[in-house]
Residue frames as qw, qx, qy, qz and C-alpha x, y, z in Angstrom:
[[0.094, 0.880, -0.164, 0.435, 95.50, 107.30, 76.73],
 [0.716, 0.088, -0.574, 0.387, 98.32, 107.20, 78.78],
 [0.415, -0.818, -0.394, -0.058, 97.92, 108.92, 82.18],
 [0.098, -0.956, 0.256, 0.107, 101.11, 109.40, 83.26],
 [0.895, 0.306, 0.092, 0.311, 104.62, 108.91, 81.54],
 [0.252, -0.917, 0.239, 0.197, 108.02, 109.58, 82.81],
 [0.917, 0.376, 0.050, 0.126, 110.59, 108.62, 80.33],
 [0.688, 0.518, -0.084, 0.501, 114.34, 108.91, 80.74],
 [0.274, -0.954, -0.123, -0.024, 114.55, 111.23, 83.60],
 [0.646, -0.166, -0.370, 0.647, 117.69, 112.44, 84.85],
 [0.056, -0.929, 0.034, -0.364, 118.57, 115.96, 87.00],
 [0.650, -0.137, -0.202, 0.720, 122.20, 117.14, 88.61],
 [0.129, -0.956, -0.047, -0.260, 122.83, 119.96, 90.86],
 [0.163, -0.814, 0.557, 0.023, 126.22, 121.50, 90.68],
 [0.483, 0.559, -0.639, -0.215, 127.09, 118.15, 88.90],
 [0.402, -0.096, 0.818, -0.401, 125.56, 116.18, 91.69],
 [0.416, -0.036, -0.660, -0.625, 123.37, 113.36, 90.11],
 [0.541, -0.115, 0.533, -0.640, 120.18, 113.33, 92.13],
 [0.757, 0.202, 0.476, -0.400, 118.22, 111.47, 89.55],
 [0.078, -0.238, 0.825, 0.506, 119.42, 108.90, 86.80],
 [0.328, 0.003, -0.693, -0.642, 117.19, 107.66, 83.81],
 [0.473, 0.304, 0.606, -0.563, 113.52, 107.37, 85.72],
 [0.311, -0.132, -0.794, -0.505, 110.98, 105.43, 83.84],
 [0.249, 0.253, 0.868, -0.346, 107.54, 104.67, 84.76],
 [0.280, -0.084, -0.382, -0.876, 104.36, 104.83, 83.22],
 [0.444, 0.249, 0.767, -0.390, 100.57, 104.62, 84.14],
 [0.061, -0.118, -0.752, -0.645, 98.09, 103.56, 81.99],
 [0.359, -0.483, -0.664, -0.444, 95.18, 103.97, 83.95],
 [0.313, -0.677, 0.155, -0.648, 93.42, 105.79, 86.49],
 [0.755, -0.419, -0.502, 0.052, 94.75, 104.16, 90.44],
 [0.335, -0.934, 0.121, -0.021, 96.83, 105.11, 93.47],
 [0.888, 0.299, -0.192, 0.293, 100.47, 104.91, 93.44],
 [0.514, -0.831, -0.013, 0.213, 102.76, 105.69, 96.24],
 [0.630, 0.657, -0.270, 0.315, 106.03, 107.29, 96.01],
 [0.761, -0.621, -0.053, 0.180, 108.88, 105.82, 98.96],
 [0.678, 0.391, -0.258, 0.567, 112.17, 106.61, 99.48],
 [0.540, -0.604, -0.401, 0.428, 114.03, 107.92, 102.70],
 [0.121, 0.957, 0.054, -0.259, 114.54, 111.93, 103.01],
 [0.203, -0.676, 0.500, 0.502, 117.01, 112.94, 100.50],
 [0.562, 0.069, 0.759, 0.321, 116.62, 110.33, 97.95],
 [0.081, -0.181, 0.277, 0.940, 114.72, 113.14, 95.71],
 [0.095, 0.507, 0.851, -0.098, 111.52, 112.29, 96.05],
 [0.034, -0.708, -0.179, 0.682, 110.73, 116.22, 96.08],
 [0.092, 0.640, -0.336, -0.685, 112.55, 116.90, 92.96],
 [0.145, 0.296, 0.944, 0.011, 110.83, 113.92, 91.30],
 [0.019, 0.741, 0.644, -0.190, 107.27, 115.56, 91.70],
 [0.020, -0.787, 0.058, 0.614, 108.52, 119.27, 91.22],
 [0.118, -0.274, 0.675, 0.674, 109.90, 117.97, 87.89],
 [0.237, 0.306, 0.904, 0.184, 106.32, 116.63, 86.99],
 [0.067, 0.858, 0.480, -0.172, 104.76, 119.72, 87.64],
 [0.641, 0.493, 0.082, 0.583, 107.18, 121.77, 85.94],
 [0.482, -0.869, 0.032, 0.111, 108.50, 123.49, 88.91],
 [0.439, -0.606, 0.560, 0.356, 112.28, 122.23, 87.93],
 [0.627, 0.662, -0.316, -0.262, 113.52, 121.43, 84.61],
 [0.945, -0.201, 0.188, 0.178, 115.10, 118.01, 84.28],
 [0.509, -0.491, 0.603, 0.369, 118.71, 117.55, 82.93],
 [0.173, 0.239, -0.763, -0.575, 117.17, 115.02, 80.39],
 [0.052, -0.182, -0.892, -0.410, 114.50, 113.48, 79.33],
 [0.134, -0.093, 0.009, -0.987, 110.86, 114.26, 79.79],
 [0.253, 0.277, 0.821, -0.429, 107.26, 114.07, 81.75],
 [0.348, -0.174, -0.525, -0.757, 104.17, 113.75, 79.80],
 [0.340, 0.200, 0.628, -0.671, 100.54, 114.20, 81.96],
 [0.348, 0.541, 0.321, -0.695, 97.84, 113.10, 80.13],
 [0.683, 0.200, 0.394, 0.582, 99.67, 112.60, 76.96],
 [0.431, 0.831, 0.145, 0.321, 100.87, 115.74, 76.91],
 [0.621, 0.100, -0.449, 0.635, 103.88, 117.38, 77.78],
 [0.311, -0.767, -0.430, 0.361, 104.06, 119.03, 81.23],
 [0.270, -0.421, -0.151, 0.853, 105.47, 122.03, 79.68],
 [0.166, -0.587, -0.470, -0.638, 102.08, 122.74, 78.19],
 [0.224, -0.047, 0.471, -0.852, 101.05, 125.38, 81.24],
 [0.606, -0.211, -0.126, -0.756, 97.02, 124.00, 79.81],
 [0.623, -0.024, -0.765, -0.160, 97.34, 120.64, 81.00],
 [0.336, -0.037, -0.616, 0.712, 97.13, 121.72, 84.63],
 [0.579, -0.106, -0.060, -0.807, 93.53, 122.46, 84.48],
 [0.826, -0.365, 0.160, -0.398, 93.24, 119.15, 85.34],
 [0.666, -0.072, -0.539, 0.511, 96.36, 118.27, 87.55],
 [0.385, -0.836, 0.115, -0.374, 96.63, 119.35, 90.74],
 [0.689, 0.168, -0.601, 0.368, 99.78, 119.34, 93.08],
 [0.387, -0.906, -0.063, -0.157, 100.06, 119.60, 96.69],
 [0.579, 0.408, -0.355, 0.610, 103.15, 121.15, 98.23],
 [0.324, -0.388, -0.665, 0.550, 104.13, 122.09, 101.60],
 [0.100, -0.912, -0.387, 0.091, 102.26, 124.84, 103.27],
 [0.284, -0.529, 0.064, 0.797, 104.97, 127.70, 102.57],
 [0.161, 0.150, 0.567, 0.794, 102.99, 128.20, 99.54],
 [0.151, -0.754, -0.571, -0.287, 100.54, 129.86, 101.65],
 [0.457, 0.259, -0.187, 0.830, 100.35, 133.44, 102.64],
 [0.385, -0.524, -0.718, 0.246, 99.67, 133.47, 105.94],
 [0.086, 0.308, 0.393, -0.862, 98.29, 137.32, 106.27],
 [0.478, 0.027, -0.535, -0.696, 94.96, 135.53, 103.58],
 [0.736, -0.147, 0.348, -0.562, 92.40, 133.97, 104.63],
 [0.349, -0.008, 0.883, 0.313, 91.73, 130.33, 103.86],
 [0.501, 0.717, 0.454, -0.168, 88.64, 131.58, 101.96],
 [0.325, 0.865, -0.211, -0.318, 90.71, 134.12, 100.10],
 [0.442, -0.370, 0.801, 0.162, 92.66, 131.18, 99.15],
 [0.462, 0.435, 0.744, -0.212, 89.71, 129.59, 97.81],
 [0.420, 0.834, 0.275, -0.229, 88.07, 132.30, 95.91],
 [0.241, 0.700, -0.542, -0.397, 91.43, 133.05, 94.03],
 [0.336, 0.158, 0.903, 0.217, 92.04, 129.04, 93.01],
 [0.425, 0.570, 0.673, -0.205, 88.17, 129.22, 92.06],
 [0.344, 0.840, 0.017, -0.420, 88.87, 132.11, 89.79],
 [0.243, -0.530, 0.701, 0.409, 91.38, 130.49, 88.33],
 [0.254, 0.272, 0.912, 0.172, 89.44, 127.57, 87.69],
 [0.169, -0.068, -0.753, -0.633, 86.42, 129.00, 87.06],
 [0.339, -0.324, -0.875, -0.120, 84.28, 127.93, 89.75],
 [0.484, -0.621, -0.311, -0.532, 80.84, 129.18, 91.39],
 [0.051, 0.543, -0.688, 0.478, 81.26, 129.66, 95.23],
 [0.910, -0.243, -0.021, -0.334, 79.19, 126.45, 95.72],
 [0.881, 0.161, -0.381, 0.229, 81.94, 124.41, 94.86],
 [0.223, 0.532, -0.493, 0.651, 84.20, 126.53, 97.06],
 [0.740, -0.412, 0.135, -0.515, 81.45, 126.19, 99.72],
 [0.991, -0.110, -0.076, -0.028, 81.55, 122.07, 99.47],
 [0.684, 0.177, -0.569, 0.421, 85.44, 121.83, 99.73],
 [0.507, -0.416, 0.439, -0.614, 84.88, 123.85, 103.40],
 [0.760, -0.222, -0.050, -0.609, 82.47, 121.79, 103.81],
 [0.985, -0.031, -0.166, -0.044, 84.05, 118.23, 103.26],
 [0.549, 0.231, -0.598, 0.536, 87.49, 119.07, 104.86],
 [0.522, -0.716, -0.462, 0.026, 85.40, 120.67, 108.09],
 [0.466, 0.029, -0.116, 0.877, 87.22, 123.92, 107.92],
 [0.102, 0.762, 0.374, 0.519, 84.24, 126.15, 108.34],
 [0.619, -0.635, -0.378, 0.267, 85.05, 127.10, 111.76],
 [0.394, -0.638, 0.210, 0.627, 88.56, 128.96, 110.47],
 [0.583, 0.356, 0.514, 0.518, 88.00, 129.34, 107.05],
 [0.217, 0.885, 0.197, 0.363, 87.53, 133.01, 107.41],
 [0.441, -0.876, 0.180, 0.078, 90.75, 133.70, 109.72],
 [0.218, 0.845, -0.436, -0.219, 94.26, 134.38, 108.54],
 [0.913, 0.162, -0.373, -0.044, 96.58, 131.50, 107.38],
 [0.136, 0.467, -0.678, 0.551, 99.43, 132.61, 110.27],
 [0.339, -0.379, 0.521, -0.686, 96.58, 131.21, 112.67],
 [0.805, 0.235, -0.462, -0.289, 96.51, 128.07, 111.40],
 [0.633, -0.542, 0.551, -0.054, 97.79, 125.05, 113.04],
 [0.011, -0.477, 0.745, 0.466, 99.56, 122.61, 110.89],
 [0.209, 0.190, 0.947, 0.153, 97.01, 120.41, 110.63],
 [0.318, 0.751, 0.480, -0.324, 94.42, 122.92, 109.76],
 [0.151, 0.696, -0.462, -0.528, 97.00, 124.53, 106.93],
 [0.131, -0.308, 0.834, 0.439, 97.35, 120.96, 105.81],
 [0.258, 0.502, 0.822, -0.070, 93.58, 120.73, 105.16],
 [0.254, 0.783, -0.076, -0.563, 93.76, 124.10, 103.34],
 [0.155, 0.676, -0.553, -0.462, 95.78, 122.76, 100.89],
 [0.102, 0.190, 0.930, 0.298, 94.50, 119.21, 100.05],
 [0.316, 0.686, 0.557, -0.345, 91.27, 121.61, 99.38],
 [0.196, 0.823, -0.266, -0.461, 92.97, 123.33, 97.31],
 [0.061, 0.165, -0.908, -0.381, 94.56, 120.21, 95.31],
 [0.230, 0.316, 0.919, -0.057, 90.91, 118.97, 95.11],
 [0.181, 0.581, 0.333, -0.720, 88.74, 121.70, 94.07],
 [0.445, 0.574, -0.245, -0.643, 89.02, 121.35, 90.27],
 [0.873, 0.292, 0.209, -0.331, 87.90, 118.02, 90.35],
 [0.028, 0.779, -0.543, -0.312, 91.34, 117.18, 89.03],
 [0.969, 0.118, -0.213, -0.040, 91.72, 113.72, 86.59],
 [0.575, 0.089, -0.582, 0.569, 95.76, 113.53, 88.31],
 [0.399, -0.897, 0.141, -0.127, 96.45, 114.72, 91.82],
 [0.713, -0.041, -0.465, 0.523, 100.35, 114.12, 92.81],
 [0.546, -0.803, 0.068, -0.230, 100.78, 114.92, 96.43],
 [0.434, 0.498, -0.589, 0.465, 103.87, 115.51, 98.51],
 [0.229, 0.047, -0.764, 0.602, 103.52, 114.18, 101.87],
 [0.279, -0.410, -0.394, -0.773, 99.51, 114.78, 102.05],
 [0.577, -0.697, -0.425, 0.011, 98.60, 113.17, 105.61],
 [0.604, 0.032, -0.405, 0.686, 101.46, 115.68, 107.13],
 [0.022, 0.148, -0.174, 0.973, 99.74, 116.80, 110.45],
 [0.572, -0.274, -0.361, -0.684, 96.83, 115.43, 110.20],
 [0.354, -0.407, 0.565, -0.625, 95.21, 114.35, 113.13],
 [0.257, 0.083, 0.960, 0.068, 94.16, 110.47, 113.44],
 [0.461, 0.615, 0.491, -0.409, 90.48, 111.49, 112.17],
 [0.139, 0.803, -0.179, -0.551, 91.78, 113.49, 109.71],
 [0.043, 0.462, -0.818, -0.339, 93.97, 111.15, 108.05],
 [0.355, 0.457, 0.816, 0.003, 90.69, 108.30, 107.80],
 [0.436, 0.784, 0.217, -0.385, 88.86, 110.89, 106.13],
 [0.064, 0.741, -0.423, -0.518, 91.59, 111.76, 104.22],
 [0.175, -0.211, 0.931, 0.241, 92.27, 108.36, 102.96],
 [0.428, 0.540, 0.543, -0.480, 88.42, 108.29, 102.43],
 [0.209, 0.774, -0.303, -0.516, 88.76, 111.23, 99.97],
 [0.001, 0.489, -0.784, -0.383, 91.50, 109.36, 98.02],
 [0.398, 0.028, 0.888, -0.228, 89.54, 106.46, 97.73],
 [0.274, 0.752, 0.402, -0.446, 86.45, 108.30, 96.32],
 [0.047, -0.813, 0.393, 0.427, 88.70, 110.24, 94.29],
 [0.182, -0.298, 0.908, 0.229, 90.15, 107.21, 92.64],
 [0.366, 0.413, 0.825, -0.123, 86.91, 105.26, 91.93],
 [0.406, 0.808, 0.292, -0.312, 85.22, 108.58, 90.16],
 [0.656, 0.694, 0.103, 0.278, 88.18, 107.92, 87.69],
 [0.035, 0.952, -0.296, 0.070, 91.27, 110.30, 89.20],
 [0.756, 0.264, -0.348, 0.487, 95.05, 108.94, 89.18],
 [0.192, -0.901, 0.356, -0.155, 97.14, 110.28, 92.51],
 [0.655, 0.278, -0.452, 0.538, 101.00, 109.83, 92.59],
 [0.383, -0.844, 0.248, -0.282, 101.64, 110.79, 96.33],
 [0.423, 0.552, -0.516, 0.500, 104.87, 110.80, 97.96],
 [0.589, -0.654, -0.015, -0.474, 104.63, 109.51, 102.00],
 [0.296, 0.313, -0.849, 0.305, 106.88, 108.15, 104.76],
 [0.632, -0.086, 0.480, -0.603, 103.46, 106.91, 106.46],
 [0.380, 0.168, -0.735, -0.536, 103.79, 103.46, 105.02],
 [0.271, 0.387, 0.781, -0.408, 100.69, 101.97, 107.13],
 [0.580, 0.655, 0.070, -0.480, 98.15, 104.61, 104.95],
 [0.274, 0.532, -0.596, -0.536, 100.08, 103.44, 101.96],
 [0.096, 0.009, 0.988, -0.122, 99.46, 99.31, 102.64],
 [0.213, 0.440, 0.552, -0.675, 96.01, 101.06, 103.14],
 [0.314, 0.750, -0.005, -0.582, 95.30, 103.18, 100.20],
 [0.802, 0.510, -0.204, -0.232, 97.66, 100.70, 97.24],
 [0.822, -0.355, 0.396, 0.203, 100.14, 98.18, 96.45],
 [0.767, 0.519, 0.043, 0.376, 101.60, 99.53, 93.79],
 [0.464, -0.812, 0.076, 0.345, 104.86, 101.43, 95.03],
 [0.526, 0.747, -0.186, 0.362, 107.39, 103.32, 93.25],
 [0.656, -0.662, 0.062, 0.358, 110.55, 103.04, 95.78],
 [0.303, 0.903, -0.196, 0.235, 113.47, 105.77, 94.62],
 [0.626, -0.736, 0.167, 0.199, 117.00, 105.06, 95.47],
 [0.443, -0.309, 0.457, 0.707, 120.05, 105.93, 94.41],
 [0.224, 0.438, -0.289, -0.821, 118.54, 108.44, 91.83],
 [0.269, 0.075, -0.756, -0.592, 116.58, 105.75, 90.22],
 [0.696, -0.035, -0.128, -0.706, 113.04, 103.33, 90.27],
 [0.012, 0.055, -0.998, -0.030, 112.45, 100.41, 91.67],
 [0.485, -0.191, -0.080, -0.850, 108.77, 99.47, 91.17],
 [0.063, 0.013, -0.970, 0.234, 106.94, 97.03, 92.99],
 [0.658, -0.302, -0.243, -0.645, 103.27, 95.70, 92.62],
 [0.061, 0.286, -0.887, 0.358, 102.85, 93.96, 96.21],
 [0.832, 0.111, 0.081, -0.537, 99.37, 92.51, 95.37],
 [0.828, 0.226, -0.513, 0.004, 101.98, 89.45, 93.98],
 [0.298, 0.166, -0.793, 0.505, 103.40, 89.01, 97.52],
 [0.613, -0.645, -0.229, -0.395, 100.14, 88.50, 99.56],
 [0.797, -0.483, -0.361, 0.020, 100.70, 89.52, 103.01],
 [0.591, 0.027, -0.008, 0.806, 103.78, 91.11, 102.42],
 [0.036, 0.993, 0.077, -0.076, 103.58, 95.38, 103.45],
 [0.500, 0.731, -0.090, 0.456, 105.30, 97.86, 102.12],
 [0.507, -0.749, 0.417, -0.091, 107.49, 98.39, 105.63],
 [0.879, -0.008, 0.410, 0.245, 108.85, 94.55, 104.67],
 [0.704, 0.386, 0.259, 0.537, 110.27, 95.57, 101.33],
 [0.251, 0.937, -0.091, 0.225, 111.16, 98.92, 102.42],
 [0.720, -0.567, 0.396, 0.061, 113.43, 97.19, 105.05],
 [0.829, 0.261, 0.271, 0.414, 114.95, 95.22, 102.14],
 [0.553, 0.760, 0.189, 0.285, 115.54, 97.97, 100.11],
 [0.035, -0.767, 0.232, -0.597, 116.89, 100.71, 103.04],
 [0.747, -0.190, -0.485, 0.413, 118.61, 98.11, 105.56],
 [0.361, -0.917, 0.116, -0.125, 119.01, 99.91, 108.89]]
């Protein structure tokens, strides 16, 4: 089964091509970074997997199915920034609506507290959040249903130096027990960290690069190639 499979992409706004015939495909369950420097569309990329945006042309398949089955998203999970929380809810009342979505018992809701170490504020509004405690609302919330994909948009943004080991922890874990995450990050240390496969995005299109065949070589080196200062 293929895992994930973008085939042909393109998308223009107002007749602007952002993105031109993306390809890629996984075949199996690892980590895979998406790079590229702000603007390059890295956003609308990821929004197009999760059917947030409709492409132009061609089309994403999760799973081997297409993303504009709404069921396949019982297990994917995306994170986006925090303006998709609404910050006069708790982070529990966060929780407990996901969980109903999903299905789930408020143990499970319990353990994601538990393992992002949010019990402290987990019952005070999301406006009194700090950014790194909103961004630990919301990789609980892309984790809770156990998800076989996760694509993440910028997932250590905010996180505090602890935070972002754990976090990378997580992913790790996460990966091993069989899950696929496409995340999107201009931290390319955690990326060097976390895989060497890399999807770099420029000019609307894909370069891919497995840098497990350049030992020694990080993903800073070949983004330097790619995006000369």
């Amino acid at each position: 089964m293929t895992v994930i499979e973008v085939k042909q992409l393109a998308k223009s706004f107002h007749h602007h091509l952002v993105l031109k015939d993306i390809n890629f495909t996984i075949d199996q369950p690892e980590i895979v970074a998406l790079v590229g420097p702000n603007g390059s569309g890295k956003s609308t990329l990821l929004n197009i997997m999760v059917n947030l945006l409709n492409p132009s042309s061609g089309y994403v398949k999760l799973l081997d199915q297409s993303v504009k089955d709404y069921r396949i998203f019982n297990q994917v999970s995306f994170l986006k920034d925090n303006s998709i929380l609404y910050p006069y809810l708790t982070g529990w009342d966060h929780l407990t609506y996901a969980g109903h979505l999903y299905r789930l018992s408020d143990k499970r809701l319990q353990e994601a507290v538990t393992a992002f170490q949010m019990t402290d504020y987990i019952h005070r509004q999301i406006q009194e959040y700090s950014l790194g405690m909103k961004q630990k609302m919301l990789l609980a919330l892309a984790t809770l249903n156990q998800p076989k994909i996760m694509i993440l948009d910028e997932p250590f943004n905010g996180l505090d130096p602890q935070a972002v080991i754990e976090t990378r922890q997580l992913f790790k874990q996460l990966h091993q027990s069989g899950t696929t995450i496409l995340l999107s990050s201009h931290t390319l240390s955690e990326i060097d960290k976390l895989t060497r496969h890399i999807l770099f995005l420029k000019d609307g299109q894909i370069l891919e690069e497995y840098l497990d065949q350049k030992p020694g070589y990080s993903s800073e080196q070949r983004y330097l190639e790619i995006y000369p200062v």
